[in-house]
KOLVOGU-81550 format. One record per residue: x, y, z of N, C-alpha, C in turn; residue number from 1. Coordinates in steps of 0.001 Angstrom, whole numbers, plus 500000, padded with zeros to 6 digits. Layout:
REM residues N
+--------+--------+--------+--------+--------+--------+--------+--------+--------+-----+
!   n_px !   n_py !   n_pz !  ca_px !  ca_py !  ca_pz !   c_px !   c_py !   c_pz !   i !
+--------+--------+--------+--------+--------+--------+--------+--------+--------+-----+
!      X !      Y !      Z !      X !      Y !      Z !      X !      Y !      Z ! NUM !
...
+--------+--------+--------+--------+--------+--------+--------+--------+--------+-----+
***
This chain:
REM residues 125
+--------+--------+--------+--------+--------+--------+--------+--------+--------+-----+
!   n_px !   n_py !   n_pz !  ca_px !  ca_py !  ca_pz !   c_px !   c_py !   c_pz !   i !
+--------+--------+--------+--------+--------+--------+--------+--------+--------+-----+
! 728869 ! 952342 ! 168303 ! 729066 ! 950937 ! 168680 ! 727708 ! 950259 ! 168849 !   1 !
! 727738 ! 948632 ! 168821 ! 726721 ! 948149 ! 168791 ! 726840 ! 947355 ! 170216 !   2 !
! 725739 ! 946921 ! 170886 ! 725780 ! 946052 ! 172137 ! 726644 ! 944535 ! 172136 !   3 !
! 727230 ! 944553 ! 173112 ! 727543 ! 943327 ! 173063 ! 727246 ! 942027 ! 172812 !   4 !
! 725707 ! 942250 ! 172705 ! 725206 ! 940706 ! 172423 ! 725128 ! 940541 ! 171168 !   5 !
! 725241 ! 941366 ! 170315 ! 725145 ! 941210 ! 168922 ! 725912 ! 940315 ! 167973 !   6 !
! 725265 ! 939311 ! 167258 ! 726028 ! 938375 ! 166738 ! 726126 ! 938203 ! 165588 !   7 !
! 727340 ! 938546 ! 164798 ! 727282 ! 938883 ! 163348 ! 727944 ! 937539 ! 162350 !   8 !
! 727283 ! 936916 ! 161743 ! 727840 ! 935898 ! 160598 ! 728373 ! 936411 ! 159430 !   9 !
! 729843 ! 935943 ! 159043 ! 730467 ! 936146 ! 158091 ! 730333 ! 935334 ! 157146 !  10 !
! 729479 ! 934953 ! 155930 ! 730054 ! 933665 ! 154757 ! 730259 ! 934686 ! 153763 !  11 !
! 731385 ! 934143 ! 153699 ! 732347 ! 934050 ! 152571 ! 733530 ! 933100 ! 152339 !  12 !
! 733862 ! 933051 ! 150657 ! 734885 ! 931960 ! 150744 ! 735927 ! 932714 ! 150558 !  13 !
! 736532 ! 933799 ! 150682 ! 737691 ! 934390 ! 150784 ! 737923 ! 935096 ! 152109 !  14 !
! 739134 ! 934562 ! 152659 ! 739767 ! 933892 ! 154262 ! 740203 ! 935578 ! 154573 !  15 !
! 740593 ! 936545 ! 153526 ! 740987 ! 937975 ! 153846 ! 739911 ! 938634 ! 154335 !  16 !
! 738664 ! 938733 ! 153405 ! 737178 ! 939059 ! 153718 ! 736990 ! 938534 ! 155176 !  17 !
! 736894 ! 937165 ! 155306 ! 736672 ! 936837 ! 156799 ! 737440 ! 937261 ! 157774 !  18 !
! 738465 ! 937292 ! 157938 ! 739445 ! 938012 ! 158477 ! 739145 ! 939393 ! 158629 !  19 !
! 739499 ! 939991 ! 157927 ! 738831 ! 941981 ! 157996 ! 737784 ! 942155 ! 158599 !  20 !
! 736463 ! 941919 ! 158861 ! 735298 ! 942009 ! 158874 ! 735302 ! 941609 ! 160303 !  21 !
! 735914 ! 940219 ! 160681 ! 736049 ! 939629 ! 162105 ! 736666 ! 940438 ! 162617 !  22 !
! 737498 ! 941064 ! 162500 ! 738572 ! 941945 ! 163345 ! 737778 ! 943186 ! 163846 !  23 !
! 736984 ! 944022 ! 162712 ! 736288 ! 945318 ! 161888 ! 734875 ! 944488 ! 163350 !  24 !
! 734124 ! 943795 ! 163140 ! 733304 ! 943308 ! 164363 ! 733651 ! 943692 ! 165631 !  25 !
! 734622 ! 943031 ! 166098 ! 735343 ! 942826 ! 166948 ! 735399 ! 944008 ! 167595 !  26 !
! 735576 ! 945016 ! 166909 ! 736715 ! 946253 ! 167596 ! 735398 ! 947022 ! 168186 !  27 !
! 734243 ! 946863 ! 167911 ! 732959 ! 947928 ! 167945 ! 732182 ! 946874 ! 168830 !  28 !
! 732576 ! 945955 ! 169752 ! 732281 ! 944724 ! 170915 ! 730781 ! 943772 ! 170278 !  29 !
! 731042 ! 943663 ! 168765 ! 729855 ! 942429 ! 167802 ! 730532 ! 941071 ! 168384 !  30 !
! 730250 ! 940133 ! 168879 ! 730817 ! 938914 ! 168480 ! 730132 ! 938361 ! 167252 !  31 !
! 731842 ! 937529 ! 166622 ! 731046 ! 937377 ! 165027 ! 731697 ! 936213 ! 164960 !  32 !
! 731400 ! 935182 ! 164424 ! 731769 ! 934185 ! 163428 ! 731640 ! 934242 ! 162282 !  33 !
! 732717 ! 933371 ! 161476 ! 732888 ! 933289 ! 160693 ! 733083 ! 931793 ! 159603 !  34 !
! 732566 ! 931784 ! 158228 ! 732391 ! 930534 ! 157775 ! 732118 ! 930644 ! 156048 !  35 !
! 733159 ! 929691 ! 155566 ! 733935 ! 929350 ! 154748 ! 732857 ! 929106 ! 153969 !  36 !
! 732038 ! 928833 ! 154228 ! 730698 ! 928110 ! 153255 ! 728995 ! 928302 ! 153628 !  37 !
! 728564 ! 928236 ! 152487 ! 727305 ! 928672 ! 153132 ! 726728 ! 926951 ! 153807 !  38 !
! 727273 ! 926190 ! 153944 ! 726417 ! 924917 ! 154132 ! 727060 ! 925077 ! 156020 !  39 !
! 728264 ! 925610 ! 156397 ! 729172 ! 925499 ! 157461 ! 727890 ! 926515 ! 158173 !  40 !
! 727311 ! 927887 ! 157781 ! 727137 ! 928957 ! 158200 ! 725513 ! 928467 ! 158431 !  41 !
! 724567 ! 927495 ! 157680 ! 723591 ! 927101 ! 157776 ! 723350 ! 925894 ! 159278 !  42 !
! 724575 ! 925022 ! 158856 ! 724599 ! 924313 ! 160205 ! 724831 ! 925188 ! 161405 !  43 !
! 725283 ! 926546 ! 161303 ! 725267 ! 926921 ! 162435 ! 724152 ! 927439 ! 163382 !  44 !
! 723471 ! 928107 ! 162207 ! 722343 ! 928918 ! 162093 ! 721178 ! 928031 ! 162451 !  45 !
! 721697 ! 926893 ! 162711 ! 720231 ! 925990 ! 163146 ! 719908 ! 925952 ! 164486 !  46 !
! 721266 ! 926261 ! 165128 ! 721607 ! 926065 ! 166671 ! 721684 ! 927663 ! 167246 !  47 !
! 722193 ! 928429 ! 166441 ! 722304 ! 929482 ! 166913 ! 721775 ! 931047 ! 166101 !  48 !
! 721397 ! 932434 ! 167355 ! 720764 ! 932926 ! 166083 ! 721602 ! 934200 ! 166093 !  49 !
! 721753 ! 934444 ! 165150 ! 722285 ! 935359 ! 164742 ! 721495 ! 937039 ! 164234 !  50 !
! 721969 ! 938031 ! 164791 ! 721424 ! 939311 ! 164420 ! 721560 ! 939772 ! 162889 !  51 !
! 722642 ! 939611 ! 162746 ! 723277 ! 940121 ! 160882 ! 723858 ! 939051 ! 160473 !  52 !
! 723937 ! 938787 ! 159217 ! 724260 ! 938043 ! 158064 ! 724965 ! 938812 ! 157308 !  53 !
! 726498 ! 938552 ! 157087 ! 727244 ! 939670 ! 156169 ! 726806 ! 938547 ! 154859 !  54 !
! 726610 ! 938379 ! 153792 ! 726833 ! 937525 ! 153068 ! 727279 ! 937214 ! 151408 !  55 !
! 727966 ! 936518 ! 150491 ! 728738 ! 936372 ! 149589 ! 727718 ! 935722 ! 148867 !  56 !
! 727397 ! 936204 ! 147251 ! 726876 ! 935551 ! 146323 ! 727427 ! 934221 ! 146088 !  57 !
! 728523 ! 934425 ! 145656 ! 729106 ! 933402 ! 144448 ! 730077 ! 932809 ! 145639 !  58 !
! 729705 ! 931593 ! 146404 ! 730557 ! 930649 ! 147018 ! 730609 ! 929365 ! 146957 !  59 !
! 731537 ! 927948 ! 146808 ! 731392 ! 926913 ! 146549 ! 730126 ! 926317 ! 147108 !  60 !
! 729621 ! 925194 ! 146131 ! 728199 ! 924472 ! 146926 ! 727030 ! 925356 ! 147129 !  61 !
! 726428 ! 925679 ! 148303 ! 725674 ! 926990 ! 148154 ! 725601 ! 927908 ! 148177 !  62 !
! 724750 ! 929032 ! 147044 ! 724942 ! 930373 ! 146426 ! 724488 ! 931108 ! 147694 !  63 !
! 724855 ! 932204 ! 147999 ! 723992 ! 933205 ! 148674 ! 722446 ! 933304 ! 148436 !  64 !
! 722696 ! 933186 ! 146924 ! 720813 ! 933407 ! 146814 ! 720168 ! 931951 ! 147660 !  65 !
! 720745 ! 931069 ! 147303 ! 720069 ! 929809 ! 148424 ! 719751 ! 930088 ! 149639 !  66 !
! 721117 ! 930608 ! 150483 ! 721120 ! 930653 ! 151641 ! 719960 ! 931673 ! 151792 !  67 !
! 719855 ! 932498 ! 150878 ! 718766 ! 933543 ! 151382 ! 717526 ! 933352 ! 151407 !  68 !
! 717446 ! 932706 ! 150211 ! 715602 ! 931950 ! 149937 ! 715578 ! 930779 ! 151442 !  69 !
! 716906 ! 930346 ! 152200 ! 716496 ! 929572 ! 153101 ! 716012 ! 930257 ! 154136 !  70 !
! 716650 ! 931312 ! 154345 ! 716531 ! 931895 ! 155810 ! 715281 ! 932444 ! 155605 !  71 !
! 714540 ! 933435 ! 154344 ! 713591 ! 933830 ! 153976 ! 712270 ! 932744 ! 154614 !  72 !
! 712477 ! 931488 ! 154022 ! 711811 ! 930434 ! 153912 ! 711316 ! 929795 ! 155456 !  73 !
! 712527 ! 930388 ! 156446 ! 712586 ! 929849 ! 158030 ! 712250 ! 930764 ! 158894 !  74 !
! 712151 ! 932025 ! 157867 ! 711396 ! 933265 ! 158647 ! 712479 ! 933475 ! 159807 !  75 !
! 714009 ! 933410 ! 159220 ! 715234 ! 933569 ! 160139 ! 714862 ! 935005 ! 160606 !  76 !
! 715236 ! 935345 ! 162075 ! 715235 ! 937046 ! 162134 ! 716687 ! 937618 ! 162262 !  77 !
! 717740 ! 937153 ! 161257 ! 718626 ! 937748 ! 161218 ! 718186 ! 938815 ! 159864 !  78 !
! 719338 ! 940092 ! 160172 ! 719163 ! 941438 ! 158412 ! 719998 ! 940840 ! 157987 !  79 !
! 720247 ! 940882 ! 156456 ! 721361 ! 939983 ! 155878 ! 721950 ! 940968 ! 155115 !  80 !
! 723123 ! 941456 ! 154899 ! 723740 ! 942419 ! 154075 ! 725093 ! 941589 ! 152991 !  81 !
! 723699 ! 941671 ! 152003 ! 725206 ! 940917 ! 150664 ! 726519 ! 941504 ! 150590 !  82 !
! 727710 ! 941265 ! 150301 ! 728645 ! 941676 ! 149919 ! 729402 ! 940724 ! 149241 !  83 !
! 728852 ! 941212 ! 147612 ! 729409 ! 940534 ! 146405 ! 730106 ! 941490 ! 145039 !  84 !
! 730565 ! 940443 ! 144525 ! 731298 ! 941686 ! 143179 ! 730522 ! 941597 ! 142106 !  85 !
! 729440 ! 940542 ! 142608 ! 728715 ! 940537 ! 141295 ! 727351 ! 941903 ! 141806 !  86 !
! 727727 ! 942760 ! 140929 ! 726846 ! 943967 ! 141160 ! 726424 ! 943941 ! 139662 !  87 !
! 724644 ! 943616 ! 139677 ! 723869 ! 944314 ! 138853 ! 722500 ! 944362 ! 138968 !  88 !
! 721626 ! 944741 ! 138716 ! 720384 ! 945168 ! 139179 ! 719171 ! 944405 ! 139368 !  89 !
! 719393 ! 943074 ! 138223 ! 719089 ! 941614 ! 138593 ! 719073 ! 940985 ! 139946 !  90 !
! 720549 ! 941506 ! 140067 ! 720844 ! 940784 ! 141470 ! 720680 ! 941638 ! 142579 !  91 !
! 720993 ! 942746 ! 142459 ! 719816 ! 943164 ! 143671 ! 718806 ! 943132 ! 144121 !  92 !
! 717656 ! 943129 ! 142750 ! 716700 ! 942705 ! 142930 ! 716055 ! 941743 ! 143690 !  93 !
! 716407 ! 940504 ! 143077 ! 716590 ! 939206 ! 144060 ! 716868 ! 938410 ! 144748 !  94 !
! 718185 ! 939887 ! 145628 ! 718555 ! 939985 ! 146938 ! 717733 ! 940489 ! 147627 !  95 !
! 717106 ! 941318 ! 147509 ! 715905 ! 942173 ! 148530 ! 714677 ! 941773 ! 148190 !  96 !
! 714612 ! 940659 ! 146891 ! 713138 ! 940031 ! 147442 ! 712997 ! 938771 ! 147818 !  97 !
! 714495 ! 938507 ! 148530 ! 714593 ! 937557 ! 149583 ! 715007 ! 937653 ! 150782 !  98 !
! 714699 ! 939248 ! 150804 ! 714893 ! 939871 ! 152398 ! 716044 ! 940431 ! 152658 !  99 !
! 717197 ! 940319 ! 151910 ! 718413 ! 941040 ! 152005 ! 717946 ! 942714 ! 152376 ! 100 !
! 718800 ! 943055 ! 153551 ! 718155 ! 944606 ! 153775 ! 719248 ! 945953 ! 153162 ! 101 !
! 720264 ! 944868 ! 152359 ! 721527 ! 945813 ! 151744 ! 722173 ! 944799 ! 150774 ! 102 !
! 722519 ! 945598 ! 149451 ! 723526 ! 944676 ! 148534 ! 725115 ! 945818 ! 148341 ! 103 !
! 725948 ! 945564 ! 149196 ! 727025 ! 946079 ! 148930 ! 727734 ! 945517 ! 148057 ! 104 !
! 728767 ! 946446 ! 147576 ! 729354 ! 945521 ! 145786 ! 730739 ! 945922 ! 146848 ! 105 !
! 731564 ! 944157 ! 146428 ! 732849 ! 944601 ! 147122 ! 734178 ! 945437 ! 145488 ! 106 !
! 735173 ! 945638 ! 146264 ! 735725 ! 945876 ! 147646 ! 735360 ! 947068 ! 148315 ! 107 !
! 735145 ! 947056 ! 149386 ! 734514 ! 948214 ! 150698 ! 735229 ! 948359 ! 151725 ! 108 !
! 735685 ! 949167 ! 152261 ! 736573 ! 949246 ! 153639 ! 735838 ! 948298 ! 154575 ! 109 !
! 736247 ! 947730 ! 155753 ! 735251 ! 947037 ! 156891 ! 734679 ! 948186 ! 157156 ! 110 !
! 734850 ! 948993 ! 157425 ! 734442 ! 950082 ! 158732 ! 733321 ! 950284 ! 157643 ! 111 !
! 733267 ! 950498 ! 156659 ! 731844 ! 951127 ! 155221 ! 730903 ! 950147 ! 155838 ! 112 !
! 731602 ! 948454 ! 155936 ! 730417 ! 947606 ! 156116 ! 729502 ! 947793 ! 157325 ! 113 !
! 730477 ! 947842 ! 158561 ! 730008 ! 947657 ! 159956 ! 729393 ! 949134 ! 159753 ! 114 !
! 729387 ! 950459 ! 159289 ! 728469 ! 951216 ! 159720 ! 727349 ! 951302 ! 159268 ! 115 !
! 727452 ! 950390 ! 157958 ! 725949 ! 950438 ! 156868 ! 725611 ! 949013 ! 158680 ! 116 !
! 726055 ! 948545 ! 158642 ! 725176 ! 947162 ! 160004 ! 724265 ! 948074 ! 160951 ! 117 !
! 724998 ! 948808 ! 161156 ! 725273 ! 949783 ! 162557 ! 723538 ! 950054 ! 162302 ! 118 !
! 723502 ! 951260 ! 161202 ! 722628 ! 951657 ! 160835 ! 720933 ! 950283 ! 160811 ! 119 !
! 721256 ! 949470 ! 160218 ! 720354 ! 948678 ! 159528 ! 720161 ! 948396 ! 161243 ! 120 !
! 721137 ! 947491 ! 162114 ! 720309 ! 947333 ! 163428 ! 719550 ! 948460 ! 164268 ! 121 !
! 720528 ! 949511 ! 164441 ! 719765 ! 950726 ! 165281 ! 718259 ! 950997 ! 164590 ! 122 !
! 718479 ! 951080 ! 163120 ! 716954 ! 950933 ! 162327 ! 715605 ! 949349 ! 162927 ! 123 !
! 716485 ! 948757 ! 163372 ! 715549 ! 947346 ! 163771 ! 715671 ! 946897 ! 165322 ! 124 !
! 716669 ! 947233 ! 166229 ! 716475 ! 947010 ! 167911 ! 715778 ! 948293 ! 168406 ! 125 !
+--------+--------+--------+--------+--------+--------+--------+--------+--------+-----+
***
């Protein structure tokens, strides 16, 4: 389990993904939000900070890679762990040289996700 203060962001635009993952958070005491868009998940992120970034390539308006070159760009100290279907080596690439600290290719059980988190924070608190 991870500490309670830990605050995990969900973007993605599929409501099952958000759902699973929130629940899959939840159960191991993460509080997490969750958000439909990367522009919803950016306004949040201005006000509030977040430890992990689960995050979705391919979503309406802005791409993951945006959101990432932003947070990169703001020197955000959230780890950001992609979880997209677009898996290829391109795109990993220029997921992790925008700081992404994991590119998971979906579909993945929650529990696969939250322990690859698990890992990546105990590796960074």
């Amino acid at each position: 389990t991870v500490s309670p203060k830990i605050n995990v962001a969900v973007v993605d635009d599929d409501a099952v993904i958000r759902q699973l993952l929130s629940a899959t958070y939840q159960k191991i005491g993460a509080n997490c939000d969750v958000f439909a868009s990367g522009s919803e998940f950016l306004q949040a992120a201005n006000s509030k900070r977040y430890n992990l970034v689960i995050l979705d390539i391919y979503m309406p308006g802005i791409s993951g890679f945006n959101i990432l070159k932003l947070l990169h760009d703001k020197h955000y100290p959230a780890s950001v762990i992609v979880y997209s279907q677009m898996v290829s080596r391109d795109y990993i690439i220029q997921a992790t040289s925008l700081g992404a600290k994991s590119y998971i290719a979906k579909p993945q059980k929650p529990e696969a996700i939250v322990q690859k988190s698990i890992e990546i924070l105990n590796g960074k608190i």
